[in-house]
Wavefront OBJ file of the C-alpha trace (Angstrom):
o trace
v 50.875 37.866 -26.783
v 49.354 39.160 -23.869
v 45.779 39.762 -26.331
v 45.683 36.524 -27.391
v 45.513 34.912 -23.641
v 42.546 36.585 -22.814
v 41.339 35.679 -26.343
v 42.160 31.902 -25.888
v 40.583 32.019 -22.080
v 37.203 33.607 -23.354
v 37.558 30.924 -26.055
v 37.873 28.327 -23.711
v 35.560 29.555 -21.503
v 32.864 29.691 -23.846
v 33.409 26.113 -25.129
v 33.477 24.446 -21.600
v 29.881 26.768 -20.944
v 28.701 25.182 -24.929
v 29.292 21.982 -23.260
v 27.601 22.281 -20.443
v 24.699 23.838 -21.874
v 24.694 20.833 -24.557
v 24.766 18.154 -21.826
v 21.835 19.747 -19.999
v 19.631 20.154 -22.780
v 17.606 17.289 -24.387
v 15.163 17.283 -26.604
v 11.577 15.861 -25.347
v 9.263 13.674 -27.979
v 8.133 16.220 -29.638
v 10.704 18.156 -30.723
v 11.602 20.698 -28.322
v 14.329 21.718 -25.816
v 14.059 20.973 -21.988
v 16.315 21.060 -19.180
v 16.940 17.760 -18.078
v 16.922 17.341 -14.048
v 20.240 17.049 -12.209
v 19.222 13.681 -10.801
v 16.615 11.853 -13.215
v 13.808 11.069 -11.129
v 12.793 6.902 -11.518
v 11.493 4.384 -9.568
v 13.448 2.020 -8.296
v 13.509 -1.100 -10.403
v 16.126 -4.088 -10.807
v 17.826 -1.698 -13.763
v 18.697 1.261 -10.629
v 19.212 -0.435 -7.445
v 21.909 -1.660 -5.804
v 23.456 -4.958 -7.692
v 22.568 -6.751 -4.599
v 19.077 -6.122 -4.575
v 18.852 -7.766 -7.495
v 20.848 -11.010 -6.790
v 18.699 -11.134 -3.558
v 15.674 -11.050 -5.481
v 17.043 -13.840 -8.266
v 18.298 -16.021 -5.474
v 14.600 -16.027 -4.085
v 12.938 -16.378 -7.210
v 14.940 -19.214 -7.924
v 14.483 -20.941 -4.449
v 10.632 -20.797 -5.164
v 10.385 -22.245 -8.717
v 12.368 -25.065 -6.687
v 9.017 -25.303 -4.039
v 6.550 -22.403 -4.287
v 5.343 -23.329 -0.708
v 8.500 -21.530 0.381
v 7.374 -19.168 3.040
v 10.455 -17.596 3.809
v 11.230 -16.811 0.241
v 7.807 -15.448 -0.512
v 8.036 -13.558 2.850
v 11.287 -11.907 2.105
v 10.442 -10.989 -1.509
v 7.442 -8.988 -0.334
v 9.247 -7.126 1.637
v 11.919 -6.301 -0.379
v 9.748 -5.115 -2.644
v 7.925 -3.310 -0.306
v 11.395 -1.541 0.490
v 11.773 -0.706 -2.788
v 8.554 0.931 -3.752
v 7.191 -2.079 -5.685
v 3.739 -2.277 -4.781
v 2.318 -4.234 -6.876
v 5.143 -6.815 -6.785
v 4.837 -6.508 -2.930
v 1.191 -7.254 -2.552
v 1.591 -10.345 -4.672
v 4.264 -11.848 -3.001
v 2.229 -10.763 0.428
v -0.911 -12.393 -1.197
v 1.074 -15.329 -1.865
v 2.717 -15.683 1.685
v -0.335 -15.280 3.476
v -2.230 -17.823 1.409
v 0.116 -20.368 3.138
v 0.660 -18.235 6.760
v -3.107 -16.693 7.122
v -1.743 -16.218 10.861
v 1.160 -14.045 10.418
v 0.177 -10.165 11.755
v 2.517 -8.028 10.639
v 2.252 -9.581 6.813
v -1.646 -8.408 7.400
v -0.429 -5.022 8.385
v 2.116 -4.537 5.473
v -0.616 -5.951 2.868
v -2.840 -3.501 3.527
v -0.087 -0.809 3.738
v 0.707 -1.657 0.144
v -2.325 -1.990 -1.065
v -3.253 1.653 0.644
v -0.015 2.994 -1.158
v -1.372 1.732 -4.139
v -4.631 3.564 -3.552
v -6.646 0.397 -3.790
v -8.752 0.824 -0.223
v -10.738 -2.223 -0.858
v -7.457 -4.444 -0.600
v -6.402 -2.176 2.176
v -9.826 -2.361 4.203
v -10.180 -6.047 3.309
v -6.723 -6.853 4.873
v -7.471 -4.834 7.976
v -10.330 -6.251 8.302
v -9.448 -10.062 8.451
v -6.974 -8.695 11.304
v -9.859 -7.130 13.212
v -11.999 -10.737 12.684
v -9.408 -12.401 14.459
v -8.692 -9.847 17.192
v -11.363 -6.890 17.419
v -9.117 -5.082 19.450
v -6.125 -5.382 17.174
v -4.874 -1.492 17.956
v -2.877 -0.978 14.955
v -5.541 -2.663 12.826
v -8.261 -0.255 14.125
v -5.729 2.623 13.399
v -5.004 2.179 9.707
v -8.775 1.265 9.336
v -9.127 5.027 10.418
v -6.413 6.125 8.323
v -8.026 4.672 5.559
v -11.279 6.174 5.946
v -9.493 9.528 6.685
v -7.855 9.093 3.140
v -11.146 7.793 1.336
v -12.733 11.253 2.541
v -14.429 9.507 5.053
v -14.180 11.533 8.162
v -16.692 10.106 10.746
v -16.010 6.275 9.919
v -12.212 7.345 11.013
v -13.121 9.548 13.852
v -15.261 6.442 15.705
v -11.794 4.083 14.156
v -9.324 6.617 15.864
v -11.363 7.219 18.792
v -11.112 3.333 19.059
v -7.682 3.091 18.865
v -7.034 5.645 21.104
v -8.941 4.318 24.333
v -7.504 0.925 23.937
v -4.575 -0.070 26.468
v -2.257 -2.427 24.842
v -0.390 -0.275 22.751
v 0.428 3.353 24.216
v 1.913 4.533 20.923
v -0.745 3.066 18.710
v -3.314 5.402 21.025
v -0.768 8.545 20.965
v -0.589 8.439 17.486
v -4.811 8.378 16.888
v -5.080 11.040 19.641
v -3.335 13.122 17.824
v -4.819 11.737 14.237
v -7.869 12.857 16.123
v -6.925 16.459 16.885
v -5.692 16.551 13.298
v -9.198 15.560 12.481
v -10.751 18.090 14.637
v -8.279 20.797 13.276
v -9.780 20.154 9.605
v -13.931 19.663 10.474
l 1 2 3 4 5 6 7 8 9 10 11 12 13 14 15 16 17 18 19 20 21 22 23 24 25 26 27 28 29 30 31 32 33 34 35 36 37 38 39 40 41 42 43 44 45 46 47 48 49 50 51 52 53 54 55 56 57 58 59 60 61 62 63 64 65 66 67 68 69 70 71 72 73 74 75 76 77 78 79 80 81 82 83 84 85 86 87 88 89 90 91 92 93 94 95 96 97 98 99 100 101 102 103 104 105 106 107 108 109 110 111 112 113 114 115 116 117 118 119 120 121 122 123 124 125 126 127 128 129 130 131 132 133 134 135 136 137 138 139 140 141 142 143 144 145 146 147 148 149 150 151 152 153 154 155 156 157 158 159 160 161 162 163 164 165 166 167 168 169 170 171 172 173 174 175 176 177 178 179 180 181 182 183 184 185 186 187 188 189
């Protein structure tokens, strides 16, 4: 008796490991084995987030086929989906909003911080830019207009935008932040 335990347990064992092995293992489109990840890497989209994510976003969907003028609606949808790595439904929903409130600042700044997630510079400069026509001394537009020339490759066009942002005195931690973009800058030339 005492054989057979051992015999059963290595059994066992080796069964439970089978198992394992099998659930880890898929096979890819062409045929062949690979190790699936622990944690299977997506984007976020109304099939993985949070149930009420997506009720939020049906509720306000609904409100604006009842009046697509609705500015809180179209403001809220861009930045949920903003929040939940949407881009491209972000920037429409920002597009949309600011078509109807051309005044509202921080929807300027989150455009263009989509659009610059998105890699798409000309949406990002061209938001930026109708912040700085209103206010030429908007310090967090002059920032990202450095950041985006920093990302473009464009290192003196964001040097004279940083440089910009830093001597400016209305916002301390707008100019911290391109002081030290600019020593960054420095570090890399």
């Amino acid at each position: 008796m005492s054989r057979r335990v051992p015999m059963l347990s290595v059994a066992l064992l080796a069964m439970m490991l089978a198992a394992l092995v099998f659930l880890q293992v898929r096979r890819d489109r062409q045929g062949t084995l690979a190790v699936s990840p622990p944690v299977p890497l997506m984007a976020p989209s109304r099939e993985n987030v949070a149930p009420g994510f997506s009720r939020e976003v049906a509720a306000l969907e609904h409100r604006l086929s009842v009046s697509e003028s609705d500015t809180a609606a179209l403001l809220r949808l861009a930045r949920l989906h903003h929040d939940a790595h949407q881009p491209d439904l972000a920037a429409g929903y920002y597009e949309r909003y600011l078509a109807l409130a051309p005044a509202d600042r921080q929807a300027w700044l989150d455009l263009a911080a989509v659009r610059a997630a998105q890699a798409d510079w000309a949406g990002a400069l061209a938001a930026t830019d109708t912040l700085l026509a209103r206010d030429s001394l908007d310090a967090a537009a002059s920032y990202n207009r450095g950041a985006i020339h920093a990302s473009r490759g464009e290192t003196e066009a964001a040097r004279r935008w940083w440089q910009r942002a830093a001597r400016q005195a209305t916002d301390s931690a707008v100019a911290a932040r391109a002081a030290e973009a600019l020593r960054r800058l420095g570090a890399l030339s």
